[in-house]
DSSP file (Angstrom, degrees, kcal/mol; ACC not computed):
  #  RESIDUE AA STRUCTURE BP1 BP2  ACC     N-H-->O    O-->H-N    N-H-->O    O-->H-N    TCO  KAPPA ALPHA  PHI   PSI    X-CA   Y-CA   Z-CA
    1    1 A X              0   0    0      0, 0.0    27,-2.3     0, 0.0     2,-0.4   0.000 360.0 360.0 360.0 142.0   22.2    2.4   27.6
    2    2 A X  E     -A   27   0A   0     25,-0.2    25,-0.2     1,-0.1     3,-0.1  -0.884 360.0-177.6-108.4 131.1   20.4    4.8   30.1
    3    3 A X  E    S+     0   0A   0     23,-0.9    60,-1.4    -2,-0.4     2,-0.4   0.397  73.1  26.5 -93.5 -29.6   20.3    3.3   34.0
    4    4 A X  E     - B   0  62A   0     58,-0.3    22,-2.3    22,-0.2     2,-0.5  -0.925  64.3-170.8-159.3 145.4   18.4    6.2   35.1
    5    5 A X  E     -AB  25  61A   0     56,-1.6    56,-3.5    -2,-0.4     2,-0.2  -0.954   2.5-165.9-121.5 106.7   16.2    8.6   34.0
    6    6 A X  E     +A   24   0A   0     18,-2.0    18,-0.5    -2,-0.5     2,-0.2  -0.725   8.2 174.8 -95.1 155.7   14.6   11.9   35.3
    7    7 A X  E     -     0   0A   0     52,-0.4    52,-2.0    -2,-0.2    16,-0.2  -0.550  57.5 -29.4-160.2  97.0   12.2   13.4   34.2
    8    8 A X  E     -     0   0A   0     -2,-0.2     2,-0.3    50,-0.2    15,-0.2   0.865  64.0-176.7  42.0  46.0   10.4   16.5   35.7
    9    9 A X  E     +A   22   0A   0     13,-3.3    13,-0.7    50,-0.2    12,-0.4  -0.403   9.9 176.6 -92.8 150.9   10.9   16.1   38.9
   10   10 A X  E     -C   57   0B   0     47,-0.9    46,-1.3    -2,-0.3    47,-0.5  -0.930   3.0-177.4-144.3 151.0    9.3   18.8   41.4
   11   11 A X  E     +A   19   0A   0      8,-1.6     8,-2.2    -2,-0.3     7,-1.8  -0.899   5.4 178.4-157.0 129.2    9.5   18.5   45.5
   12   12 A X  E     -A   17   0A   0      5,-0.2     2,-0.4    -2,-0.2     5,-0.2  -0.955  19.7-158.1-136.6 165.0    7.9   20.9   47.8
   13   13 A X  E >   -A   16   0A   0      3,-1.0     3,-4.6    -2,-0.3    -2,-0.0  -0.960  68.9 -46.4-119.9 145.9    7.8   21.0   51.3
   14   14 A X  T 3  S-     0   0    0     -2,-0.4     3,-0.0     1,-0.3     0, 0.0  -0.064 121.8 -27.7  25.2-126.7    4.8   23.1   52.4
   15   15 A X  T 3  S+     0   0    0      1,-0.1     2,-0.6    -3,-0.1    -1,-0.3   0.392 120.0 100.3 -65.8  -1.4    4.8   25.9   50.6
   16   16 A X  E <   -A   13   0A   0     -3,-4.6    -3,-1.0     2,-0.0    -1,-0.1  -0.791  61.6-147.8 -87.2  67.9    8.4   25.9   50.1
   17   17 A X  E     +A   12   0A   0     -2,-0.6    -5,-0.2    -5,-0.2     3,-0.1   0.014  25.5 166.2 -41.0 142.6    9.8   24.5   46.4
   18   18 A X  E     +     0   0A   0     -7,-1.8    -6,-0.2     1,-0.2    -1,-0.1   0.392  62.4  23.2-156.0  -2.5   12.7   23.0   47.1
   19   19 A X  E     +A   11   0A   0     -8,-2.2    -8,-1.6    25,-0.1     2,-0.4  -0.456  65.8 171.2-164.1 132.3   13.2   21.0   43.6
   20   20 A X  E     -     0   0A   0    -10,-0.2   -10,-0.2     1,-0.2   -11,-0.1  -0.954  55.9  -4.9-124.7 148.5   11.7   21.8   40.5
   21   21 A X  E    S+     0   0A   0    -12,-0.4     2,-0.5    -2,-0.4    -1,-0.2   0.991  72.3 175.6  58.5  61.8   11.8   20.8   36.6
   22   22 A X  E     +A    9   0A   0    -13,-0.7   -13,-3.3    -3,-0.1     2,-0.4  -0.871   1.7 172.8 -99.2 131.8   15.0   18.2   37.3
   23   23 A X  E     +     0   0A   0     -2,-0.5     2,-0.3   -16,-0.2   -16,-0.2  -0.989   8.4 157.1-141.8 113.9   15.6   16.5   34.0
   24   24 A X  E     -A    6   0A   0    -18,-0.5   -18,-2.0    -2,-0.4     2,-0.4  -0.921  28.3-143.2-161.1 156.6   18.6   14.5   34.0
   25   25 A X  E     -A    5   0A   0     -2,-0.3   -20,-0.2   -20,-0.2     2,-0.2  -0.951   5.4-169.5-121.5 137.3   20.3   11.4   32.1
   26   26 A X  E     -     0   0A   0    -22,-2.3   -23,-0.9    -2,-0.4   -22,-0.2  -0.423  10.4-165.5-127.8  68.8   22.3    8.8   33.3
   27   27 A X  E >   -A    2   0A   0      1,-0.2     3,-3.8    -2,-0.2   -25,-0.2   0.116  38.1 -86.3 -76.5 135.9   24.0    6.6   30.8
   28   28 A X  T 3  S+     0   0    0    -27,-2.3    -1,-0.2     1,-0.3     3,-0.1  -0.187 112.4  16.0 -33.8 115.9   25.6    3.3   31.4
   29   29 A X  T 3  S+     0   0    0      1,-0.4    -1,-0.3    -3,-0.1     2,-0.2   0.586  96.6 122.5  65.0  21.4   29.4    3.9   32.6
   30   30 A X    <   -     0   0    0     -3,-3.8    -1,-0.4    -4,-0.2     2,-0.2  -0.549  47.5-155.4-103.5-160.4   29.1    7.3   33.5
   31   31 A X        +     0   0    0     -2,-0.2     2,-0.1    -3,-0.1    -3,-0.0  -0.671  15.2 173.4-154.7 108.7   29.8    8.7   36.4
   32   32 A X        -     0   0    0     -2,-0.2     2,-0.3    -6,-0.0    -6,-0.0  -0.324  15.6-147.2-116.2 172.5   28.2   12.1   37.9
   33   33 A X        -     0   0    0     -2,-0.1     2,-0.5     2,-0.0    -2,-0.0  -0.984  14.2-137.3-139.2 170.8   28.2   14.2   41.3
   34   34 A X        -     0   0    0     -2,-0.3     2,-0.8     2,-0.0     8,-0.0  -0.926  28.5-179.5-137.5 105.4   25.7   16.2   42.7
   35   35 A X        +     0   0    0     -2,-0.5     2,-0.7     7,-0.0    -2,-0.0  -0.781  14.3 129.1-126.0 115.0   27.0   19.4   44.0
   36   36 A X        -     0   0    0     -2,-0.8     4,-0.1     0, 0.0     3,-0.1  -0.898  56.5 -87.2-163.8-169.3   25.2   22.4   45.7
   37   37 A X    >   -     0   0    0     -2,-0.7     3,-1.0     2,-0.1     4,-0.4  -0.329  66.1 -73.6 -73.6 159.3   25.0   24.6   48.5
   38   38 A X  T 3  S+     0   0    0      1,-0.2    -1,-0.1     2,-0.1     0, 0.0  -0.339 122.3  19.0 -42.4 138.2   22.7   23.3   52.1
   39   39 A X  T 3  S+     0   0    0      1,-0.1    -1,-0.2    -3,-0.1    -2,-0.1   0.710  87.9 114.3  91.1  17.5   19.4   23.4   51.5
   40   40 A X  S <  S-     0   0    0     -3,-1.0    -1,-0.1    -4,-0.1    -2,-0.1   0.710  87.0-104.8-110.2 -15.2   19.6   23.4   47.8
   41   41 A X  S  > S+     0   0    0     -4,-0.4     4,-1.7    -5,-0.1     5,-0.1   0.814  73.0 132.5 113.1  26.0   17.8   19.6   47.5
   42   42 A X  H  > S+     0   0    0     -5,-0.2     4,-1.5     2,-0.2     5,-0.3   0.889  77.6  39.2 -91.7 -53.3   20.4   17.1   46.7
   43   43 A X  H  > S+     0   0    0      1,-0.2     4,-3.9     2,-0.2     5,-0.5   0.988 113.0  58.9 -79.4 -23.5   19.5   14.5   49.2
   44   44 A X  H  > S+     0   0    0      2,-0.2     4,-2.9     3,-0.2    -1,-0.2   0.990 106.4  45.4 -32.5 -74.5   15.9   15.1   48.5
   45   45 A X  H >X S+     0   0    0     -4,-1.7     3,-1.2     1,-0.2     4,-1.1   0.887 113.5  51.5 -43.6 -65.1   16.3   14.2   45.0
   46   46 A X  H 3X S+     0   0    0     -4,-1.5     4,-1.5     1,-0.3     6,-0.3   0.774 107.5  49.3 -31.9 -56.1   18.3   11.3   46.0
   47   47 A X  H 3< S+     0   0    0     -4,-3.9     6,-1.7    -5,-0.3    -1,-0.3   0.873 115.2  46.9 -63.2 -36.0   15.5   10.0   48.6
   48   48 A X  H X< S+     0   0    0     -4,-2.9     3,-1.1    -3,-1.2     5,-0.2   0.999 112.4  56.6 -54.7 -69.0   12.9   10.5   45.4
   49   49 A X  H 3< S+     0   0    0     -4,-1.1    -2,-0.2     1,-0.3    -3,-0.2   0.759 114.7  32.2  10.2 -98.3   15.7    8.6   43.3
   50   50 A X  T 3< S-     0   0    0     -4,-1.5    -1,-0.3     1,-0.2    -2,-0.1   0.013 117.1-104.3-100.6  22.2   15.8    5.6   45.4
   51   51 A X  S <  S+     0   0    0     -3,-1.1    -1,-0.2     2,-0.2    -3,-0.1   0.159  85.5 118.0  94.5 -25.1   12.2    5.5   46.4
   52   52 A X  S    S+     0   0    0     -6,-0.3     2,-0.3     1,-0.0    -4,-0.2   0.670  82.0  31.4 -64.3  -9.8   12.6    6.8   50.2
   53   53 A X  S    S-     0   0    0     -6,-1.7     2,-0.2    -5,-0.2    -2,-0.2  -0.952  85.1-124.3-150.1 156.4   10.7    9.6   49.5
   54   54 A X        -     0   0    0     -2,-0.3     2,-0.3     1,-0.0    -6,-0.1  -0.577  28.7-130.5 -94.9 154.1    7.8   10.1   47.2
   55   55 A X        -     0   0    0     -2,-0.2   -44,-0.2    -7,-0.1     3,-0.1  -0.798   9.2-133.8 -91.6 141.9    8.0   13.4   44.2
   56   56 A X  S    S-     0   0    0    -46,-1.3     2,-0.2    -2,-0.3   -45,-0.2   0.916  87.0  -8.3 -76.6 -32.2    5.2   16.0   43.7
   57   57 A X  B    S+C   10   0B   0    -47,-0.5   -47,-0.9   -49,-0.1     2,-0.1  -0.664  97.1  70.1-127.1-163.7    5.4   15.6   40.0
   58   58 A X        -     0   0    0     -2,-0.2     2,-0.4   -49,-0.2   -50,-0.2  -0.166  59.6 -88.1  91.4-179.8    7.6   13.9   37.8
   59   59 A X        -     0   0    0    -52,-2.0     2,-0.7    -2,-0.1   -52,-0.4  -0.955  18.7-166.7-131.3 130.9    8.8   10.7   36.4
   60   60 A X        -     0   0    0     -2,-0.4     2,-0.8   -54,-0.2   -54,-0.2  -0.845  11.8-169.3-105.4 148.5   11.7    8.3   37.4
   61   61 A X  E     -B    5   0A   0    -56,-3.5   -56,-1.6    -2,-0.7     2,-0.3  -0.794   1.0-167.7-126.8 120.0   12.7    5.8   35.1
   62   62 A X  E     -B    4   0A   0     -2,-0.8   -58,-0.3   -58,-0.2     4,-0.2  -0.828  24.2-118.9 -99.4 113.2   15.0    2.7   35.8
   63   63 A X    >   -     0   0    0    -60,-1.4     3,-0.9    -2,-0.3     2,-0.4  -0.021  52.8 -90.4 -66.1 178.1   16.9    0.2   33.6
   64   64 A X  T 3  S+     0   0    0      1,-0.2    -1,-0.1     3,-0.0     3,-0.1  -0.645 112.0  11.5 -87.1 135.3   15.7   -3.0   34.3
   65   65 A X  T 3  S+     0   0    0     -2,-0.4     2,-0.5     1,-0.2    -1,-0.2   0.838  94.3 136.7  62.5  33.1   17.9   -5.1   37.4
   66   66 A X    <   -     0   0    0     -3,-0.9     2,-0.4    -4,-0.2    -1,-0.2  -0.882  36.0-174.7-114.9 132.5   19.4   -1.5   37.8
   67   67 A X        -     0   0    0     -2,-0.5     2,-0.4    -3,-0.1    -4,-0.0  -0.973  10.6-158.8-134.7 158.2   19.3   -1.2   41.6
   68   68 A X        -     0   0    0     -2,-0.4     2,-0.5   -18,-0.1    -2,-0.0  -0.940   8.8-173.8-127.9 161.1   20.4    2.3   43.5
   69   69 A X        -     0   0    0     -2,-0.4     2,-0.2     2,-0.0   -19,-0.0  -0.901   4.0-166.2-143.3 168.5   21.5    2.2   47.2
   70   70 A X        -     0   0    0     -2,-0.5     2,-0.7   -20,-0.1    -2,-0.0  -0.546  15.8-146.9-145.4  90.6   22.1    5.3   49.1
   71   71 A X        -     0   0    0     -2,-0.2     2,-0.2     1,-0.1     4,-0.1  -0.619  29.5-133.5-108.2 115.9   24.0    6.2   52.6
   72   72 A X        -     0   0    0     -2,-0.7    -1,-0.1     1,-0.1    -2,-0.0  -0.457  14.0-119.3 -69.6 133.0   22.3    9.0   54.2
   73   73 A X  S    S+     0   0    0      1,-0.3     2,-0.8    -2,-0.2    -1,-0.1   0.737 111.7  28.7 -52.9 -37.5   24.4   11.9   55.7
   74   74 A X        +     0   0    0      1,-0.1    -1,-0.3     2,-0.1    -2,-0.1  -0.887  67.7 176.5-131.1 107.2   23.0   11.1   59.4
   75   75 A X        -     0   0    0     -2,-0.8    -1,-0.1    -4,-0.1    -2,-0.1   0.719  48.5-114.8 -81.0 -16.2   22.3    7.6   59.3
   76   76 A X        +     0   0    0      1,-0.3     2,-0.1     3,-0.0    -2,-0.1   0.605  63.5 149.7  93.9   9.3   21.2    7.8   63.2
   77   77 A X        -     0   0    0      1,-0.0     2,-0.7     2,-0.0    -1,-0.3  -0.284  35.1-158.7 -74.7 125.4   24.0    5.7   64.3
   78   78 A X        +     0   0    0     -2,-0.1     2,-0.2     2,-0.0     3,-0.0  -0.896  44.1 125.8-124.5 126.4   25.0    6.8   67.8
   79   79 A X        -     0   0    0     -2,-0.7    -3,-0.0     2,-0.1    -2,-0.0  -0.951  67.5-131.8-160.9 165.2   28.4    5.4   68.0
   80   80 A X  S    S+     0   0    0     -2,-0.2    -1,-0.0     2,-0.1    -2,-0.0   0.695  77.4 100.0-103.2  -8.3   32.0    6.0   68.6
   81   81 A X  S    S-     0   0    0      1,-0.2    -2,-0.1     2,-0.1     2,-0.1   0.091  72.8-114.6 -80.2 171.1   33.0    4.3   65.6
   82   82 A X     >  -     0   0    0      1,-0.1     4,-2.7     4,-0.1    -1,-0.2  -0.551  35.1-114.4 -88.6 161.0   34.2    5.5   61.9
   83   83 A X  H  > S+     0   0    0      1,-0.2     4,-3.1     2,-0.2     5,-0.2   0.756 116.3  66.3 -62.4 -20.6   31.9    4.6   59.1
   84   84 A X  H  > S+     0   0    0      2,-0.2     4,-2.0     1,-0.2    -1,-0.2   0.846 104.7  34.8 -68.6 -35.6   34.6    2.7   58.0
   85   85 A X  H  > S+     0   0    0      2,-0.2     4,-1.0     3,-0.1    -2,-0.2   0.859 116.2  62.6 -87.8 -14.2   34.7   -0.1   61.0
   86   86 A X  H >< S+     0   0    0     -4,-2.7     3,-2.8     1,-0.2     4,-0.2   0.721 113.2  37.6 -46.0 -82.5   30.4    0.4   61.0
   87   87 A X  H >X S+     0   0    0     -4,-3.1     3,-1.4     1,-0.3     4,-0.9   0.811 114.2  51.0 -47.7 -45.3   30.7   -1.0   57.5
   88   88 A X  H 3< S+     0   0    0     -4,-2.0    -1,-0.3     1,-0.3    -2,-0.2   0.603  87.1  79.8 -63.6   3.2   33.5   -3.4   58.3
   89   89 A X  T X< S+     0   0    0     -3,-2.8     3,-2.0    -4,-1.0    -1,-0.3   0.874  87.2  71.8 -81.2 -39.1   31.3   -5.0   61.5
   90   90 A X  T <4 S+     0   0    0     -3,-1.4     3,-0.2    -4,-0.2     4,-0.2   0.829 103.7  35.9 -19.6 -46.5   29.5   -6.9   58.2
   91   91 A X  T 3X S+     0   0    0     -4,-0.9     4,-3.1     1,-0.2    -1,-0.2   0.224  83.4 107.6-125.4  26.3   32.4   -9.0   57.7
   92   92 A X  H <> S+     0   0    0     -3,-2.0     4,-0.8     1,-0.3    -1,-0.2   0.321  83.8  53.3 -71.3  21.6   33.6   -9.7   61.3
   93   93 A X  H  > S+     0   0    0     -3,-0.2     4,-2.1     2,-0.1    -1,-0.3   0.707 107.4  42.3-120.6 -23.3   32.6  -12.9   61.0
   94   94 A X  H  4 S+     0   0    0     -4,-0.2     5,-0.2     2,-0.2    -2,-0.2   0.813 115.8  62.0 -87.2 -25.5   34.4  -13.8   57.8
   95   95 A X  H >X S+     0   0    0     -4,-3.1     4,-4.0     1,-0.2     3,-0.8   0.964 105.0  46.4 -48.9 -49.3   37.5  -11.7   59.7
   96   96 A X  H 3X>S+     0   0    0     -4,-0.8     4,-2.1     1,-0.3     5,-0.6   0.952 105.3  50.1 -78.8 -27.6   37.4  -14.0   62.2
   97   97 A X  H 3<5S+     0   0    0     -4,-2.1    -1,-0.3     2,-0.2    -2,-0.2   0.493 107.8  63.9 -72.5  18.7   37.3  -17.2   60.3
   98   98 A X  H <>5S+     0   0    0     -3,-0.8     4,-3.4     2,-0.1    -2,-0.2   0.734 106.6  48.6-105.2 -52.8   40.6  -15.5   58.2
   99   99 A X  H  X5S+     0   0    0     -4,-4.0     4,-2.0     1,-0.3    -2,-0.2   0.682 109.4  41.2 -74.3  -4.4   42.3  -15.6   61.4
  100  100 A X  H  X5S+     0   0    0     -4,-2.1     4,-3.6     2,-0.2     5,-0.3   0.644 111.3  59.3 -93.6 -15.5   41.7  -18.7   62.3
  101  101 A X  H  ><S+     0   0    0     -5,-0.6     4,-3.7     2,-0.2    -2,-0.2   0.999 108.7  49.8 -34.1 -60.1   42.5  -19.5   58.5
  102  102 A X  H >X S+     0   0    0     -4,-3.4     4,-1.6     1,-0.2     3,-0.7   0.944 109.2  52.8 -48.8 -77.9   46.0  -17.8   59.5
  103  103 A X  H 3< S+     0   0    0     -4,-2.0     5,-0.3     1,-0.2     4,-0.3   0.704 104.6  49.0  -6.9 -74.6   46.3  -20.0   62.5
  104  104 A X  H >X>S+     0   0    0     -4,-3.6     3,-3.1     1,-0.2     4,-2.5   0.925 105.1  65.7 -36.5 -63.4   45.7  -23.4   60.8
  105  105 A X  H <X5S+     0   0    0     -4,-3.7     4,-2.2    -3,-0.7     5,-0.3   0.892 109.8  35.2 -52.5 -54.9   48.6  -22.3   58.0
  106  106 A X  H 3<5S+     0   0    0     -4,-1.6    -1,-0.3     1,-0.2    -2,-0.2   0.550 109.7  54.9 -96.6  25.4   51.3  -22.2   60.5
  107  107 A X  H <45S+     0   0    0     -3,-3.1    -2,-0.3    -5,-0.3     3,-0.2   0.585 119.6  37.5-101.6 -33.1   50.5  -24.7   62.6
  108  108 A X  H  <5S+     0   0    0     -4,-2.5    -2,-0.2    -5,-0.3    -3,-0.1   0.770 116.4  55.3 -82.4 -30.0   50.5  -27.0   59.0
  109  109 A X  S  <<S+     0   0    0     -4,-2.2     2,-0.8    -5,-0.5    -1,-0.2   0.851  93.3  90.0 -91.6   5.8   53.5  -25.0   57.8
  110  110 A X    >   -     0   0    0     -5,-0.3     3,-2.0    -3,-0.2     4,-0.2  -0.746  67.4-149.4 -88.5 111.4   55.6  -25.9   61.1
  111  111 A X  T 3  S+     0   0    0     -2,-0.8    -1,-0.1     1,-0.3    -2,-0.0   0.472  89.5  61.9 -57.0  -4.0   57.5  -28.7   60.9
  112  112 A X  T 3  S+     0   0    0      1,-0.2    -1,-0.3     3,-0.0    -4,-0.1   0.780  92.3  63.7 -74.1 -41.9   57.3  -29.6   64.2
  113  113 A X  S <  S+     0   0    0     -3,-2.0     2,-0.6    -6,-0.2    -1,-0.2   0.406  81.0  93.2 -68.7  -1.2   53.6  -30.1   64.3
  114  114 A X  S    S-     0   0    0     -4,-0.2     2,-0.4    -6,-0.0     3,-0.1  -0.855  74.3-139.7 -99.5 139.2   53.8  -32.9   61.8
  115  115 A X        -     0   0    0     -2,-0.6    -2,-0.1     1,-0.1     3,-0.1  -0.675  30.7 -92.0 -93.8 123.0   54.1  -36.4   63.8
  116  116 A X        -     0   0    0     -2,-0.4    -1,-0.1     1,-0.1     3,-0.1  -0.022  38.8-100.8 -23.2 129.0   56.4  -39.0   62.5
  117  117 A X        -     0   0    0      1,-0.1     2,-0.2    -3,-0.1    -1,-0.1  -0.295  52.4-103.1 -61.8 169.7   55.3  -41.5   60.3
  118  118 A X        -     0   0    0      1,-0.1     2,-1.0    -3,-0.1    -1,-0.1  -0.648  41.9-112.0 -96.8 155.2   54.8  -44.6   62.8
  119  119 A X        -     0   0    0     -2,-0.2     2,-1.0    -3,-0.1    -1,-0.1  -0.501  38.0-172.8 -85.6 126.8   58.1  -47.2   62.2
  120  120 A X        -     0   0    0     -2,-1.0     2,-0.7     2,-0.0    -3,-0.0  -0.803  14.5-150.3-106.7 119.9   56.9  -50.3   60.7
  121  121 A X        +     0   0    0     -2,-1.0    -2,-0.0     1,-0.1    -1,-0.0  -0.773  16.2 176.6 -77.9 112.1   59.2  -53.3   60.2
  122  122 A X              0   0    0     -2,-0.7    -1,-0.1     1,-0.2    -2,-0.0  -0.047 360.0 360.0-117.5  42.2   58.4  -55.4   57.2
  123  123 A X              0   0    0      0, 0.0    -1,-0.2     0, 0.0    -2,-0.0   0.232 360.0 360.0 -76.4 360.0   61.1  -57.8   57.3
């Protein structure tokens, strides 16, 4: 099944071409990389790709529910952090409820914390 489809795609910036006649297919489970020198148009195509940026000619063509996501080489972030804890600031919040998770489990798994049953005489 083809997920994405190119299909004559052309990009110029002024007077400058900077991609033309890109033809390419992209079939369900493959997996490709997009390798060239600076300047040569690889995140261009990519921003045409995923919509961020409009083509002077061409076609792209999508499967249907085919979604494409993209993380831009200078995202604009001014920070001190790796991309890895940026991404991982998403899931502080489910971090923290894992640690309180942790908590609970050894306070439950300490026997100390469990209270004597009360004694009841039923004589």
């Amino acid at each position: 099944m083809i997920l994405l489809q190119t299909q004559n795609i052309a990009k110029s910036f002024s007077a400058n071409p900077v991609l033309s006649n890109i033809n390419m297919v992209l079939q369900s489970g493959e997996r490709i990389g997009l390798v060239g020198v600076n300047g040569a148009g690889k995140s261009t195509l990519l921003k045409i790709i995923t919509g961020q940026m409009l083509q002077d000619e061409g076609d792209i063509i999508k499967a249907k529910d085919t979604t494409i996501g993209y993380l831009a080489q200078d995202s604009g972030l001014d920070t001190d952090r790796t991309i890895w804890d940026e991404m991982m600031l998403v899931f502080s919040h489910f971090k923290e409820k894992e640690a309180e998770l942790r908590r609970l489990e050894k306070q439950i798994a300490d026997p100390a914390s469990i209270a004597a049953p009360p004694c009841t005489n039923a004589f």
